[in-house]
Residue frames relative to the residue before (quaternion, step in Angstrom):
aa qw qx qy qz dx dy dz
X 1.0000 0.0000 0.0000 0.0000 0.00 0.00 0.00
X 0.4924 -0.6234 0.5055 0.3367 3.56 -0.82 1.13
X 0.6746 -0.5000 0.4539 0.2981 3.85 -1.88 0.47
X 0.6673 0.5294 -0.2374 0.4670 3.61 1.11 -0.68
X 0.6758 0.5088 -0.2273 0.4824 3.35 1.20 -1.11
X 0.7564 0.3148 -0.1630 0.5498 3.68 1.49 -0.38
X 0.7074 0.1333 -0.1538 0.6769 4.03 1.01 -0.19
X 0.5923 0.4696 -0.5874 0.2892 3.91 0.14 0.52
X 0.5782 -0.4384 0.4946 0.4785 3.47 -1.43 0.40
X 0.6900 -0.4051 0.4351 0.4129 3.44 -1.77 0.04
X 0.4201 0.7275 -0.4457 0.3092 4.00 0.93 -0.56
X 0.6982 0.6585 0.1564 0.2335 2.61 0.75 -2.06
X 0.6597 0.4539 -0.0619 0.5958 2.96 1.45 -1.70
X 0.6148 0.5194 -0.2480 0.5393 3.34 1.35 -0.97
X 0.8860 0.2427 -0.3011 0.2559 3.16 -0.09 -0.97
X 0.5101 0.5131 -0.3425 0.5993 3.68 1.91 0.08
X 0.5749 0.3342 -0.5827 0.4672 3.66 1.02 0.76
X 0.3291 0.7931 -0.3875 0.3356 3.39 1.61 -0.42
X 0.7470 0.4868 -0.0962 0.4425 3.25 0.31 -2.03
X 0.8113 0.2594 -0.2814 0.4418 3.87 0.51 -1.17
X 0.3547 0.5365 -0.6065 0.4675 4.29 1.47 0.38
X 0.7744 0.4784 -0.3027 0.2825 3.64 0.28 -1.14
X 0.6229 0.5171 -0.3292 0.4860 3.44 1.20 -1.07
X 0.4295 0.7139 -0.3309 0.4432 3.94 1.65 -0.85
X 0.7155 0.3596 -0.1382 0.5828 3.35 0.30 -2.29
X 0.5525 0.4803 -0.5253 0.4337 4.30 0.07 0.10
X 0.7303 0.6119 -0.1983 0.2300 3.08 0.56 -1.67
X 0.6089 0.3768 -0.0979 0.6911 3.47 1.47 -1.65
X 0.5749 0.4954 -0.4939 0.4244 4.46 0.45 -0.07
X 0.7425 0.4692 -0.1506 0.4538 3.40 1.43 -1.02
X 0.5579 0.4528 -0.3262 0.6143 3.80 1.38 -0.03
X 0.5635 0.6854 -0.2551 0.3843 3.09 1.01 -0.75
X 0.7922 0.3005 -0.0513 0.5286 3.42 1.04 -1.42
X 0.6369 0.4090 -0.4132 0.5063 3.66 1.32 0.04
X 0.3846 0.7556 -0.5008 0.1741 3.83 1.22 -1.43
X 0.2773 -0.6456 0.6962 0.1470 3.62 -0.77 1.14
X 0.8281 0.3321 -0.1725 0.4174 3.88 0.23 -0.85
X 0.6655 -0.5765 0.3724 0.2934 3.29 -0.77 1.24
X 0.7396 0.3282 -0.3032 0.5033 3.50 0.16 -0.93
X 0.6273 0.6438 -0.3596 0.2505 3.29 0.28 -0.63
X 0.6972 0.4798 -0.2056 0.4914 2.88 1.40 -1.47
X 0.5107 0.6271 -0.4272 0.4043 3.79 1.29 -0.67
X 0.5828 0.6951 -0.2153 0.3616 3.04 0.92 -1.62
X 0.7956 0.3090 -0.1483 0.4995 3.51 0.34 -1.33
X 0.6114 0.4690 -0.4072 0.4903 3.66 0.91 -0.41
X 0.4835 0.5589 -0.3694 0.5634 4.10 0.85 -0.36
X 0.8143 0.2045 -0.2848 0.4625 3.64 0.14 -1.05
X 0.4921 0.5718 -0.4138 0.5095 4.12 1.23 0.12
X 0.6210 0.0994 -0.3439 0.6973 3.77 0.64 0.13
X 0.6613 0.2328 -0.6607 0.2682 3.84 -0.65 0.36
X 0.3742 0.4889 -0.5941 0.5177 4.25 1.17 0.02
X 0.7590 0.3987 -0.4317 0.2804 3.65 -0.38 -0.82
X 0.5756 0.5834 -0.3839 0.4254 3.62 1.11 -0.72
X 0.5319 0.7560 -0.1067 0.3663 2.98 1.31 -1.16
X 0.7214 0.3108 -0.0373 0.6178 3.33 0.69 -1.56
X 0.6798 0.4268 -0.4176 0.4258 3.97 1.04 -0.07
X 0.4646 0.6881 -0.3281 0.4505 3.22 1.60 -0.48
X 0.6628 0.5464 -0.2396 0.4524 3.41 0.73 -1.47
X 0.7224 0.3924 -0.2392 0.5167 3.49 0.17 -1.82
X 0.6888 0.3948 -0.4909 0.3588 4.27 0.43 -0.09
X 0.4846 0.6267 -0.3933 0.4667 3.45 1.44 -0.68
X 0.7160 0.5432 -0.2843 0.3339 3.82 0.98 -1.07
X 0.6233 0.5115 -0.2539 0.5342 3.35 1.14 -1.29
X 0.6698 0.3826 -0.4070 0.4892 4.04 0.82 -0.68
X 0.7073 0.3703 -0.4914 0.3481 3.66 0.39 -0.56
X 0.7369 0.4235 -0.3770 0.3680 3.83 1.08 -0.35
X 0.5097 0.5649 -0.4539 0.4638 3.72 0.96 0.74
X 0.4514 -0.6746 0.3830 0.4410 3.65 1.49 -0.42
């Protein structure tokens, strides 16, 4: 288990799950646009909006933990 995921404040935890939804949604935008095989490409576009759900999920968790 990474050092953040066990001794960072909740900020932190958020915003380095922040970083690896996005590096996620890159990952499956980019299979997505080469995928020679039909399913594949479905496949990876499905898991590119669940990263986006993902990353809205995060960034609402962010704005509530900075309002108190």
């Amino acid at each position: 288990m990474n050092s953040i995921a066990k001794n960072g404040t909740p900020m932190e935890i958020l915003e380095a799950a922040l970083k690896k939804e996005h590096a996620a949604h890159d990952f499956y935008s980019e299979v997505r646009e080469h995928a020679k095989v039909e399913s594949v490409r479905l496949l990876a576009e499905e898991l590119c909006d669940e990263e986006m759900r993902h990353v809205r999920l995060i960034e609402e968790h962010i704005v509530r933990l900075r309002r108190g």
